[in-house]
DRENNU-97372 format. One record per residue: residue in one letter; x, y, z of N, C-alpha, C, O, CB in turn; residue number from 1. Coordinates in steps of 0.05 Angstrom, whole numbers, plus 5000, padded with zeros to 4 digits. Glycine has a CB too. Layout:
// residues N
NODE | a | X | Y | Z | X | Y | Z | X | Y | Z | X | Y | Z | X | Y | Z | NUM
...
END
This chain:
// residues 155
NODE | x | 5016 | 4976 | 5000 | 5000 | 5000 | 5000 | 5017 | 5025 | 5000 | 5013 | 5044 | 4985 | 4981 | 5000 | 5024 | 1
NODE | x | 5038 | 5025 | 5019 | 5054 | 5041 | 5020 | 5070 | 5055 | 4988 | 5070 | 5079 | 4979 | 5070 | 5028 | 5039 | 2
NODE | x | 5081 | 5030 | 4978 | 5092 | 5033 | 4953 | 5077 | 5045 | 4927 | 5088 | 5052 | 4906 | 5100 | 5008 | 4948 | 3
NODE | x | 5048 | 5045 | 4934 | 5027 | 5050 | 4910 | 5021 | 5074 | 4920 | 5011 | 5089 | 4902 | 5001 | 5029 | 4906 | 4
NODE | x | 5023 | 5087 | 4945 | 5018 | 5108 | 4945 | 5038 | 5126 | 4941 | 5034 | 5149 | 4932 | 5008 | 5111 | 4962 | 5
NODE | x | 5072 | 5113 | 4951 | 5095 | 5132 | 4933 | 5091 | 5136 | 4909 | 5087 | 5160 | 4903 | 5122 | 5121 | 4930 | 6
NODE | x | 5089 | 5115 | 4884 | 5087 | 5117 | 4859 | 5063 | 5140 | 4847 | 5065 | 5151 | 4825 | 5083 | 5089 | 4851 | 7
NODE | x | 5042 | 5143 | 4865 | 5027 | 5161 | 4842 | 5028 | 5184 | 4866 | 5008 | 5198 | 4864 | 4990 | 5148 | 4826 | 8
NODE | x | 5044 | 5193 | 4887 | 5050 | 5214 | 4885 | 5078 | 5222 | 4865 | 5078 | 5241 | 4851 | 5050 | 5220 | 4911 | 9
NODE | x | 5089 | 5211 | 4867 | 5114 | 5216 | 4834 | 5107 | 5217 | 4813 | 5122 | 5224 | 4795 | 5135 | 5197 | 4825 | 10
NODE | x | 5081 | 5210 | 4810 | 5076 | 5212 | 4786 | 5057 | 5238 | 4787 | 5058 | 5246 | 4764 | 5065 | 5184 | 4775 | 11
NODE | x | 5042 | 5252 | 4799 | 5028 | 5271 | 4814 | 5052 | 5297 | 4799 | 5047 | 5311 | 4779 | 5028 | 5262 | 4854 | 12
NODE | x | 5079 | 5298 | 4817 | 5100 | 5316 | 4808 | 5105 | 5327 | 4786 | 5110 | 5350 | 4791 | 5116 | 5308 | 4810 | 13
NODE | x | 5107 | 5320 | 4757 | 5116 | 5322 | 4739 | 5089 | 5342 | 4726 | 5093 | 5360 | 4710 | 5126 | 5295 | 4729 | 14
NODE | x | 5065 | 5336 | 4736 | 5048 | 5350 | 4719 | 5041 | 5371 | 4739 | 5027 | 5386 | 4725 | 5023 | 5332 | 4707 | 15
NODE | x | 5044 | 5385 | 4771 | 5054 | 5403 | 4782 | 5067 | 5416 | 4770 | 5062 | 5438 | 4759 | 5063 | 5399 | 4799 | 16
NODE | x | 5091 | 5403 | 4770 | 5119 | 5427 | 4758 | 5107 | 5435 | 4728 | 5116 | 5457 | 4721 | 5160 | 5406 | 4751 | 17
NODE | x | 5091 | 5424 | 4711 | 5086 | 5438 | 4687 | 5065 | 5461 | 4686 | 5058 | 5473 | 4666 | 5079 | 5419 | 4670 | 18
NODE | x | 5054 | 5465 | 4717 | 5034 | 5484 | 4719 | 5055 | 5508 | 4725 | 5051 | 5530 | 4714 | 5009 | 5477 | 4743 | 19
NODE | x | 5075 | 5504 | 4742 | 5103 | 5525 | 4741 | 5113 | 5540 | 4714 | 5118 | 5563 | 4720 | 5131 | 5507 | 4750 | 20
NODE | x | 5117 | 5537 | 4693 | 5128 | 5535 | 4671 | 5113 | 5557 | 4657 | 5090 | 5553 | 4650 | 5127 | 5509 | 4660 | 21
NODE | x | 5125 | 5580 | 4651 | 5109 | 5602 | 4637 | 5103 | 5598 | 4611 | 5117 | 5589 | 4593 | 5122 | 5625 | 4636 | 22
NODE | x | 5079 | 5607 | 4610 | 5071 | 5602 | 4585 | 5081 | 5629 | 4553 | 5067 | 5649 | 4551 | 5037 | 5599 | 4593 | 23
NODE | x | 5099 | 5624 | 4538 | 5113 | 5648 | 4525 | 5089 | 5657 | 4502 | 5079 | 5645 | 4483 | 5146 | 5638 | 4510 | 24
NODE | x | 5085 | 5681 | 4511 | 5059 | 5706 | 4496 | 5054 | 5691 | 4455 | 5076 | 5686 | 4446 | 5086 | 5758 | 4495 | 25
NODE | x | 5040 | 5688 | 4441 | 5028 | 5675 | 4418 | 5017 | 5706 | 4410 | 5007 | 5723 | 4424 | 5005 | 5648 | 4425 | 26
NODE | x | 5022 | 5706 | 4384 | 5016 | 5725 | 4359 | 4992 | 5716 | 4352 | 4989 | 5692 | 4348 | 5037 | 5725 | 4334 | 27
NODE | x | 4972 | 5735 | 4350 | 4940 | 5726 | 4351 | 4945 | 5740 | 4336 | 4963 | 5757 | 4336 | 4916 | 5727 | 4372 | 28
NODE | x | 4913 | 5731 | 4305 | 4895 | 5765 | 4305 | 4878 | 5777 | 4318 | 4864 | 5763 | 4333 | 4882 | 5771 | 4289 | 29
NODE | x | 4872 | 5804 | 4316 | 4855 | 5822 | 4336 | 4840 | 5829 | 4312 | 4843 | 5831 | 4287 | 4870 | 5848 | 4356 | 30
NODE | x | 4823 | 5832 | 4330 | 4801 | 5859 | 4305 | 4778 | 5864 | 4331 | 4777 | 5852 | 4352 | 4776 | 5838 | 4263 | 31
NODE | x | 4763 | 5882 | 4322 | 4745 | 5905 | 4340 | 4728 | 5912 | 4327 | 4729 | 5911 | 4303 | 4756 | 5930 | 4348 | 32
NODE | x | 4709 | 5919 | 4338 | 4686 | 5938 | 4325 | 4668 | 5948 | 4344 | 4662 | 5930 | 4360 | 4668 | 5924 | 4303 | 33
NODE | x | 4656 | 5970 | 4348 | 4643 | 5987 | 4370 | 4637 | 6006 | 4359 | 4644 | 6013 | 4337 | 4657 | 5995 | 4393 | 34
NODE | x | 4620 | 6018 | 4376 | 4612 | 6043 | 4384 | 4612 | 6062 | 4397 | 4619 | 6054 | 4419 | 4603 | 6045 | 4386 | 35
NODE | x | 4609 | 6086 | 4398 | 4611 | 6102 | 4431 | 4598 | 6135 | 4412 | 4587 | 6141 | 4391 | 4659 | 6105 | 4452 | 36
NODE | x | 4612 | 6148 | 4440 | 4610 | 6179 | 4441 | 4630 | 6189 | 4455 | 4643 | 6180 | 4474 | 4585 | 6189 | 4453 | 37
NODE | x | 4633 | 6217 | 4441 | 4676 | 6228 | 4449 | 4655 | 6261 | 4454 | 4640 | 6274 | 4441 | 4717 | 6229 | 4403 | 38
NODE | x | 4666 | 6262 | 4481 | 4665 | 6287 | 4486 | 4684 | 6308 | 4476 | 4706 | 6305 | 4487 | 4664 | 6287 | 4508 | 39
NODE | x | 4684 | 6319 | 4468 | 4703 | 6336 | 4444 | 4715 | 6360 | 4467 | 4701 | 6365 | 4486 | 4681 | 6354 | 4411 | 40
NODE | x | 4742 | 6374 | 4464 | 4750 | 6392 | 4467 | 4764 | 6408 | 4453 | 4785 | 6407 | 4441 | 4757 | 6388 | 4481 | 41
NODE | x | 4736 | 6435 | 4458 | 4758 | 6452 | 4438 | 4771 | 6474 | 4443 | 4764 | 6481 | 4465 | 4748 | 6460 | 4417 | 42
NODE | x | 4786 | 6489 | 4434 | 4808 | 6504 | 4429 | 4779 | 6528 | 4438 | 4756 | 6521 | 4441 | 4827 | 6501 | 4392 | 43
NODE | x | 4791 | 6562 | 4442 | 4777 | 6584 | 4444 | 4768 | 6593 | 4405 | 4753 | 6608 | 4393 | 4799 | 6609 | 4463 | 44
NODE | x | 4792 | 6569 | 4395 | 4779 | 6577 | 4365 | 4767 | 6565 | 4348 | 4764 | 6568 | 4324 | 4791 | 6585 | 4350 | 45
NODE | x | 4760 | 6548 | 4364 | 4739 | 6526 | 4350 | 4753 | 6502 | 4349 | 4739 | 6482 | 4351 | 4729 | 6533 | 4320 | 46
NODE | x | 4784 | 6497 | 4346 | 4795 | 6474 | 4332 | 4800 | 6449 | 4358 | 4803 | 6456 | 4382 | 4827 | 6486 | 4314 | 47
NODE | x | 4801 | 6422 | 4349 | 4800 | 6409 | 4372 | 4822 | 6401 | 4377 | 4840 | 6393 | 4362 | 4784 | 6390 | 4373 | 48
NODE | x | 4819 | 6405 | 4409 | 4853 | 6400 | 4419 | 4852 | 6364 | 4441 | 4870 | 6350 | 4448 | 4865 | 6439 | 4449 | 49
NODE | x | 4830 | 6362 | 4445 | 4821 | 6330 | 4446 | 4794 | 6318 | 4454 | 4771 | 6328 | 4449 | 4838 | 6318 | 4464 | 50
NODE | x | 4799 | 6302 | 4464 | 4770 | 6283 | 4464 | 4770 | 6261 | 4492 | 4788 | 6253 | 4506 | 4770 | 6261 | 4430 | 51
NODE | x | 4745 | 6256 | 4492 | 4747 | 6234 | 4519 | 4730 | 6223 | 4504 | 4713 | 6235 | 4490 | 4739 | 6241 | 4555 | 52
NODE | x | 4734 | 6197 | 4507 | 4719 | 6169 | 4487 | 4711 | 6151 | 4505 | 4728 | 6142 | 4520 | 4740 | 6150 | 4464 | 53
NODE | x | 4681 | 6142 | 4506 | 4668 | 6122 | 4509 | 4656 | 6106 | 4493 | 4647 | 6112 | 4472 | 4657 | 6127 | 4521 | 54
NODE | x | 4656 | 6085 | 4503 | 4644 | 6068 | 4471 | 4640 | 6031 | 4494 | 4643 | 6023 | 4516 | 4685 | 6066 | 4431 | 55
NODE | x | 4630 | 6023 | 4465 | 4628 | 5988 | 4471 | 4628 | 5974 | 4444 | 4629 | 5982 | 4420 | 4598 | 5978 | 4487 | 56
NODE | x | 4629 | 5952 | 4455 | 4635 | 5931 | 4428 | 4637 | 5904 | 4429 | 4635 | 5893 | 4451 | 4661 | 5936 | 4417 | 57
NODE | x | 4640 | 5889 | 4406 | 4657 | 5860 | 4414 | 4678 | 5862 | 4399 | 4681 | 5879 | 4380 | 4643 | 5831 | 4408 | 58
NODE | x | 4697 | 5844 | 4406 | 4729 | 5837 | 4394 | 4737 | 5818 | 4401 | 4733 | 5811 | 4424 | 4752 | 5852 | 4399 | 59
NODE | x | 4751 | 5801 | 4380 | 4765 | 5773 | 4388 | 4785 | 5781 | 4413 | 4798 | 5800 | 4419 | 4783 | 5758 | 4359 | 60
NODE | x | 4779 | 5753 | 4424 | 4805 | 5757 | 4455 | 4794 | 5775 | 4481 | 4803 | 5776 | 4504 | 4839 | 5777 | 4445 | 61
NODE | x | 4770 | 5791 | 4467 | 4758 | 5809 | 4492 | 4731 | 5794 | 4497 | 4725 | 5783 | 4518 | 4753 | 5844 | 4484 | 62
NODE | x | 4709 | 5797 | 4468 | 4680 | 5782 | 4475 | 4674 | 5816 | 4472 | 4684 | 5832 | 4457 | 4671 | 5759 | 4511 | 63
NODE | x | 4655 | 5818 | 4491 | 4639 | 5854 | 4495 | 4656 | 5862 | 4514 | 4658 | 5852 | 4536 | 4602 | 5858 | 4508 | 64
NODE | x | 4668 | 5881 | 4507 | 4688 | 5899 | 4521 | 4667 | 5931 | 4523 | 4647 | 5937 | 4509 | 4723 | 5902 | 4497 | 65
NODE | x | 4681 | 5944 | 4544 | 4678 | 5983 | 4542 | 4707 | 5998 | 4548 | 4727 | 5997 | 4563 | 4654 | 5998 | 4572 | 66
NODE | x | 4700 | 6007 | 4533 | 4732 | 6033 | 4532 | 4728 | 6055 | 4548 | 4706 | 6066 | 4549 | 4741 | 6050 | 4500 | 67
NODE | x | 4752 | 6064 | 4561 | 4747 | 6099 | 4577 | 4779 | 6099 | 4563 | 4795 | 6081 | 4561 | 4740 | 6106 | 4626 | 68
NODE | x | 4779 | 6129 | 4554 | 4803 | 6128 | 4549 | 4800 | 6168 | 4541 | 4778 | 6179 | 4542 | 4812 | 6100 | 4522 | 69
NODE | x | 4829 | 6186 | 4535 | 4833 | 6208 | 4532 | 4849 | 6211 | 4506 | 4871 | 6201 | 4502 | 4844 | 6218 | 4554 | 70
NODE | x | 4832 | 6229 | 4486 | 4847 | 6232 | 4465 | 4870 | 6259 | 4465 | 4867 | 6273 | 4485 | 4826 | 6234 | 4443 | 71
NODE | x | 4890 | 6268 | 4447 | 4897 | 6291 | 4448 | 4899 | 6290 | 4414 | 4901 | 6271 | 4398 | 4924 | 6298 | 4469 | 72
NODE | x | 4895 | 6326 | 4409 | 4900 | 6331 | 4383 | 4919 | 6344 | 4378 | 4910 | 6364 | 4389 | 4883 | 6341 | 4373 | 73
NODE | x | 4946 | 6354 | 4368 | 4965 | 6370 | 4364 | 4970 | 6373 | 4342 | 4973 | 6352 | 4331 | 4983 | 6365 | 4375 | 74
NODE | x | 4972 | 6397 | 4322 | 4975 | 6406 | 4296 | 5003 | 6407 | 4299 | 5019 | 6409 | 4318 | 4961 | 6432 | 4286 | 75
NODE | x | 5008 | 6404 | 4262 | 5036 | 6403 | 4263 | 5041 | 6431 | 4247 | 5024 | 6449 | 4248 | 5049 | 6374 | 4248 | 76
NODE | x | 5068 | 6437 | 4230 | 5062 | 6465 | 4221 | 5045 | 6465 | 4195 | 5038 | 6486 | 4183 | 5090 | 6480 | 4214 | 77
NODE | x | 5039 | 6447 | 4191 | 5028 | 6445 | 4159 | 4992 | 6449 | 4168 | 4976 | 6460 | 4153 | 5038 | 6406 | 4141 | 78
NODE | x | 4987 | 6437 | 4193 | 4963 | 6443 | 4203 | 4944 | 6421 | 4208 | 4921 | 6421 | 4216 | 4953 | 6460 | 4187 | 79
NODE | x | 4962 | 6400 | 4200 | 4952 | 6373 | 4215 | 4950 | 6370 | 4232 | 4967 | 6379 | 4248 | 4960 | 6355 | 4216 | 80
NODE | x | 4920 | 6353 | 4243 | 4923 | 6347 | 4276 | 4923 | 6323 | 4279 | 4907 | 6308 | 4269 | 4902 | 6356 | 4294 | 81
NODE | x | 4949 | 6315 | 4299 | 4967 | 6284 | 4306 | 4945 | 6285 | 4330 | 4944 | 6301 | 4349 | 5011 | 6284 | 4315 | 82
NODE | x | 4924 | 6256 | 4323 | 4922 | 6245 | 4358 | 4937 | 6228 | 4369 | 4950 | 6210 | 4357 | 4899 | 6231 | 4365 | 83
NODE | x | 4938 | 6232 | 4396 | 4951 | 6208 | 4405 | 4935 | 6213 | 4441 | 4925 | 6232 | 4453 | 4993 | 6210 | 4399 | 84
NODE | x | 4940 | 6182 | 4447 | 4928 | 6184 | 4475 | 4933 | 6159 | 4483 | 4953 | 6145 | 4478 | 4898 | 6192 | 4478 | 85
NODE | x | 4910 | 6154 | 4498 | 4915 | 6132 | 4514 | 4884 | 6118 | 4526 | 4866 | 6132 | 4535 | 4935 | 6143 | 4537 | 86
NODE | x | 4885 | 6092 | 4524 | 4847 | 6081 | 4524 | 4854 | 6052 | 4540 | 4876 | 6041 | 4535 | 4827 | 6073 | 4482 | 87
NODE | x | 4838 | 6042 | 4557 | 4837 | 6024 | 4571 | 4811 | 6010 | 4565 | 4790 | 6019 | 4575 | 4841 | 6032 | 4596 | 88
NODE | x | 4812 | 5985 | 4547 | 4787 | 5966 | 4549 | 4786 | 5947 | 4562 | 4804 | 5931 | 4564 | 4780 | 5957 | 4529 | 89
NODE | x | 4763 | 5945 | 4574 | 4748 | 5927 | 4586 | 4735 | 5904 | 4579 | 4714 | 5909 | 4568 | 4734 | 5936 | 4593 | 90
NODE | x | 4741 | 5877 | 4581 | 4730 | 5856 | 4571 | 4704 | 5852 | 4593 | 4702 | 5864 | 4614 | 4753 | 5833 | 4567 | 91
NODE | x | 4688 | 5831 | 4583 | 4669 | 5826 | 4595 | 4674 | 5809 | 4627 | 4658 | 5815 | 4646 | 4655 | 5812 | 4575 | 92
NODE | x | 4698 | 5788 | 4633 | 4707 | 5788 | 4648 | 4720 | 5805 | 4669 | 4723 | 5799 | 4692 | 4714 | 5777 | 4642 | 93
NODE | x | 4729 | 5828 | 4657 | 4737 | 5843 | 4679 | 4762 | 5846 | 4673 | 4773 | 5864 | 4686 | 4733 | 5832 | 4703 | 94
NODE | x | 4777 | 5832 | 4654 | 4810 | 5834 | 4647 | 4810 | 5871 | 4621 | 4792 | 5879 | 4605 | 4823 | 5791 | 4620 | 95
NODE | x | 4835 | 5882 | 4629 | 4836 | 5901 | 4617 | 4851 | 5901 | 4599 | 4872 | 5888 | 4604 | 4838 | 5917 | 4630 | 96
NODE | x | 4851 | 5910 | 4575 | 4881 | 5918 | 4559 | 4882 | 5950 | 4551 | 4866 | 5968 | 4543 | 4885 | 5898 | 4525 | 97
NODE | x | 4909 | 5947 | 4557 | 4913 | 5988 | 4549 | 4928 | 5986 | 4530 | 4946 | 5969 | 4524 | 4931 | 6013 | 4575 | 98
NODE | x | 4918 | 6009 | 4517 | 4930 | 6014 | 4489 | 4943 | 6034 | 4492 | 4943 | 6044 | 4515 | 4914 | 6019 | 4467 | 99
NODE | x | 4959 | 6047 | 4472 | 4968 | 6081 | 4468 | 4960 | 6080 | 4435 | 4964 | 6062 | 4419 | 5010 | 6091 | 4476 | 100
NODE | x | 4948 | 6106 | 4433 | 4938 | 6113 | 4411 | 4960 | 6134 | 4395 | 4975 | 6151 | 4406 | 4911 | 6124 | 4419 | 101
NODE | x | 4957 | 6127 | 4362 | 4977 | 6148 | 4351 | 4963 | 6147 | 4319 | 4959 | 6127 | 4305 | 5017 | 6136 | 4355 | 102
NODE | x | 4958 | 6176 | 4312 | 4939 | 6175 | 4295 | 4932 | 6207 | 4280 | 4939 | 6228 | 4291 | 4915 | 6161 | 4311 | 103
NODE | x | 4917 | 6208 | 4255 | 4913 | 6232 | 4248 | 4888 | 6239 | 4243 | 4878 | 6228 | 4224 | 4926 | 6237 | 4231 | 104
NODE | x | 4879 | 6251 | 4252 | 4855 | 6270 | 4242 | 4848 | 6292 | 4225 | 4855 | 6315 | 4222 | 4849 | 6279 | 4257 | 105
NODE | x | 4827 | 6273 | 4211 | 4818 | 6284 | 4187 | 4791 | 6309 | 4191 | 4768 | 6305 | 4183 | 4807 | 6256 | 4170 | 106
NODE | x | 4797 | 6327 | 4199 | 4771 | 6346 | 4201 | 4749 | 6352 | 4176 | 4726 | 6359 | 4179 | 4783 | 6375 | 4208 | 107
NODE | x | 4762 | 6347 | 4153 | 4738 | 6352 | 4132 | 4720 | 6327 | 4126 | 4697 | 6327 | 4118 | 4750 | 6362 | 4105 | 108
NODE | x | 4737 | 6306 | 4131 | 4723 | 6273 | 4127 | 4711 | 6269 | 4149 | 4694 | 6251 | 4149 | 4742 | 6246 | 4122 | 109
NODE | x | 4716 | 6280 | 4170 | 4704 | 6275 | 4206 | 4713 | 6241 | 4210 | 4698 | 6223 | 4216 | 4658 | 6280 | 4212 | 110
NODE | x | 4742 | 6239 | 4206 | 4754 | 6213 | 4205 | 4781 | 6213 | 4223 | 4799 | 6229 | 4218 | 4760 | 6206 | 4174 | 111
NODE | x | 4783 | 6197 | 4239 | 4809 | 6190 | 4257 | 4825 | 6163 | 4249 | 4812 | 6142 | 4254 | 4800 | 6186 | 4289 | 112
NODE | x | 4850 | 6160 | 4238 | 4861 | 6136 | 4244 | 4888 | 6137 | 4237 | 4902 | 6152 | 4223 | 4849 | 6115 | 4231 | 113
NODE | x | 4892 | 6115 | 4252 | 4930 | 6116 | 4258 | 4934 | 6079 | 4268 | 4931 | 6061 | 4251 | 4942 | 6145 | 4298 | 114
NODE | x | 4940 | 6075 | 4288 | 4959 | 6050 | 4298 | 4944 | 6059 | 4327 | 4940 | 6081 | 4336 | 5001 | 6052 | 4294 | 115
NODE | x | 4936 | 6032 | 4338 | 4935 | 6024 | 4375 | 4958 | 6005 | 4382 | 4962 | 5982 | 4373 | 4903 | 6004 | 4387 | 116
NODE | x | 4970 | 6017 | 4397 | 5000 | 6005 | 4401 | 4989 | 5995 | 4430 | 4979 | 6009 | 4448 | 5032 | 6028 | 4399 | 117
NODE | x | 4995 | 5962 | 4428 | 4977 | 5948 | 4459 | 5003 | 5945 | 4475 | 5024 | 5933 | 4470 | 4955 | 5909 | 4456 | 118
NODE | x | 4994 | 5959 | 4498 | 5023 | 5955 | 4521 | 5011 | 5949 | 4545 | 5009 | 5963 | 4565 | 5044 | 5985 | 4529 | 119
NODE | x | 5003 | 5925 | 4542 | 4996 | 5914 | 4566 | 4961 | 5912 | 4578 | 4940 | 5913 | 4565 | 5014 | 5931 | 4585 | 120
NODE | x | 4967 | 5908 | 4605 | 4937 | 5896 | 4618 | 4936 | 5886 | 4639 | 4957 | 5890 | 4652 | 4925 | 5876 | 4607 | 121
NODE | x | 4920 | 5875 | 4650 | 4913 | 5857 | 4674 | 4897 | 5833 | 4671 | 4875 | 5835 | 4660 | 4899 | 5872 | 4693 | 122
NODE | x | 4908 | 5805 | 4682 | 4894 | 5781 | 4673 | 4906 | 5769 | 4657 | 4930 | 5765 | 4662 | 4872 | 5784 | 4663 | 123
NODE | x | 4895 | 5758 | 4632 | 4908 | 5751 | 4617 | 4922 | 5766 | 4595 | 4935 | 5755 | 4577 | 4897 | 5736 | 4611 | 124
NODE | x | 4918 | 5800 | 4598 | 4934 | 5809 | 4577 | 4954 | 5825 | 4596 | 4966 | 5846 | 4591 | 4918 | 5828 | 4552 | 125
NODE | x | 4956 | 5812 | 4618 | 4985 | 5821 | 4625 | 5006 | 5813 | 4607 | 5009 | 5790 | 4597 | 4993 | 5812 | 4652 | 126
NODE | x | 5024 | 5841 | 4605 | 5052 | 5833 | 4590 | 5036 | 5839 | 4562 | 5054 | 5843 | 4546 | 5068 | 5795 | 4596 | 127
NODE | x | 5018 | 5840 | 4551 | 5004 | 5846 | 4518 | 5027 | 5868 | 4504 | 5039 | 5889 | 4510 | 4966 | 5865 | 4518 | 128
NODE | x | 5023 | 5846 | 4482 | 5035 | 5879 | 4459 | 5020 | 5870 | 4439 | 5004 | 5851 | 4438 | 5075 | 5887 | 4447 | 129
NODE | x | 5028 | 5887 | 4423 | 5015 | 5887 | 4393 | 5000 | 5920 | 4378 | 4990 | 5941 | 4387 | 4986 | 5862 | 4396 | 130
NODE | x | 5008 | 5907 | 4350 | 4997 | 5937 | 4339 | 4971 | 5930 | 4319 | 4967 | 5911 | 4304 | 5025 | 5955 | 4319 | 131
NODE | x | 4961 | 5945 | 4323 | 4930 | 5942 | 4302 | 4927 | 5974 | 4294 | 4928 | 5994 | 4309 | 4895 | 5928 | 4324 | 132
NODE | x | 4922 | 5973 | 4266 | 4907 | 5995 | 4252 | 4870 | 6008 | 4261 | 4850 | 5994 | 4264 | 4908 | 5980 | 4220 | 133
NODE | x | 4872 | 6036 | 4263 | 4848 | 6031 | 4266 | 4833 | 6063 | 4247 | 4847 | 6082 | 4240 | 4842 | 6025 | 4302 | 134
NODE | x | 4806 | 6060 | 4244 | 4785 | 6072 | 4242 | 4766 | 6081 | 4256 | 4749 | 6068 | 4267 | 4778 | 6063 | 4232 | 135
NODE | x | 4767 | 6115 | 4255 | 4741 | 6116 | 4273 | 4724 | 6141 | 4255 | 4734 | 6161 | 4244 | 4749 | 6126 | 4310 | 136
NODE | x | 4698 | 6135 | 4255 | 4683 | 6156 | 4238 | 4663 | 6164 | 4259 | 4646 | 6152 | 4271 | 4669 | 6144 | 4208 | 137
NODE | x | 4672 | 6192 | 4259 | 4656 | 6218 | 4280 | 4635 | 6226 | 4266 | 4638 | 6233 | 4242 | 4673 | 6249 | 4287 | 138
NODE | x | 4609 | 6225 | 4279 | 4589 | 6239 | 4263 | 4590 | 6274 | 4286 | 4585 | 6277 | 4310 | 4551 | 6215 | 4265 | 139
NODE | x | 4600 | 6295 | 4266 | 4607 | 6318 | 4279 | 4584 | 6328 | 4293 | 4587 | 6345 | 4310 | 4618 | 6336 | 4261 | 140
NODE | x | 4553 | 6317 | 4285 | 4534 | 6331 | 4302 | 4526 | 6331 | 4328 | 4521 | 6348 | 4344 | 4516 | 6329 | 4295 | 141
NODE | x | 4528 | 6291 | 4327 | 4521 | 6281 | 4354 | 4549 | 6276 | 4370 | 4547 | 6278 | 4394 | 4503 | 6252 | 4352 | 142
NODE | x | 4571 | 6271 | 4361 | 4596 | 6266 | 4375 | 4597 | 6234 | 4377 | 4615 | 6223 | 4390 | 4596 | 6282 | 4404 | 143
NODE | x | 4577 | 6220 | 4365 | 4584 | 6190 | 4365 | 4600 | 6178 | 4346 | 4600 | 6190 | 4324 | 4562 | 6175 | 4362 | 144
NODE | x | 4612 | 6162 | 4348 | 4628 | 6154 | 4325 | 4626 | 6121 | 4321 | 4614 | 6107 | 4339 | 4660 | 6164 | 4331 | 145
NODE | x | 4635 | 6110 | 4302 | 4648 | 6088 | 4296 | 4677 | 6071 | 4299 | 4698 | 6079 | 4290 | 4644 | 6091 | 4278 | 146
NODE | x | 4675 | 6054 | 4310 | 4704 | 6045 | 4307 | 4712 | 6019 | 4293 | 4694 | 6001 | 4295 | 4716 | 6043 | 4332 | 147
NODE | x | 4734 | 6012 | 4279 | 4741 | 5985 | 4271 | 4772 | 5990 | 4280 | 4786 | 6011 | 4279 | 4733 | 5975 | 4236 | 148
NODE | x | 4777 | 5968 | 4287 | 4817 | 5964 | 4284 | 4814 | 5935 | 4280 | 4796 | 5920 | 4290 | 4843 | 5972 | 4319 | 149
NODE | x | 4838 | 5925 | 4260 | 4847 | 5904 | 4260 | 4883 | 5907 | 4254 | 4897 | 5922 | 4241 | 4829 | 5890 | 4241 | 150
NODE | x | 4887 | 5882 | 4270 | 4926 | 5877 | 4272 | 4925 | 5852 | 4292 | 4908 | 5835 | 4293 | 4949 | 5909 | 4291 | 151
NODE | x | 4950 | 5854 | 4307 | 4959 | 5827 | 4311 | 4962 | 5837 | 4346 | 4968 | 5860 | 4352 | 4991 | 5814 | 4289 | 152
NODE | x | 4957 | 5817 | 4366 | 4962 | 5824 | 4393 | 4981 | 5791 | 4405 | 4982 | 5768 | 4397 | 4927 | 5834 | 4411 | 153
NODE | x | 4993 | 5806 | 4425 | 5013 | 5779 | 4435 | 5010 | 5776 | 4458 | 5019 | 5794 | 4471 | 5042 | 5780 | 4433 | 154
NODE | x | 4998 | 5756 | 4473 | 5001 | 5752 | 4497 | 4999 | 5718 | 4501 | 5002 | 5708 | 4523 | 4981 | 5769 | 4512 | 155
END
């Protein structure tokens, strides 16, 4: 009895120690699609200097996620405005991934897009990277917009 109970605790061990063993981050695709509303900020002269974005959606690796996140707009000398910011989504579980946003805005198309550069998370997208392209179409009346991104995420 003794001996049968050594043997399948040793044998018990080996599949322990493989729960130890990190698991190294896999190149997925991502893609997105949502909705929301961006509270706009503007300049004393009308022009926008950024945005605060809410929205929801589904996306592979998330399910129904919501975003809170802060846009900024900065012109360059030519008179382009570079966004860039920073957005935290929410999966339906409760795991987060943060992005940094880098991107241009189109004021006559009422169109935003650039790259979501994914740096991380909590849960399972701790340690996340990855870059995905994205799209967002502002309807300038109501302040709601559209979004799509698709690219590749690693965790």
């Amino acid at each position: 009895m003794k001996r049968f109970t050594t043997i399948r605790t040793l044998m018990l061990i080996p599949f322990l120690l493989l729960g130890t063993i990190p698991v190294s981050a896999v190149e997925r695709p991502f893609a997105l699609n949502g909705t929301g509303v961006a509270t706009l900020i503007v300049s004393e002269s009308g022009i926008p200097v950024g945005a605060v974005p809410t929205g929801s959606g589904t996306a592979t690796h998330l399910g129904q996620w919501t975003v809170a996140g802060n846009v900024k707009y900065t012109p360059d000398e030519n008179g382009v405005l570079h966004s860039s910011g920073e957005a935290t989504l929410t999966a339906a579980n409760g795991d987060k991934l943060k992005i940094e946003i880098e991107g241009i805005l189109d004021t006559t198309a009422f169109m935003d897009q650039g790259v979501f550069h994914i740096v991380g998370g909590t849960g399972r997208f701790e340690g996340a990277t990855g870059d995905a392209n994205f799209v967002v179409s502002i309807n300038p009346v109501t302040s709601g917009f559209d979004l799509t991104v698709v690219g590749k995420i690693n965790y």
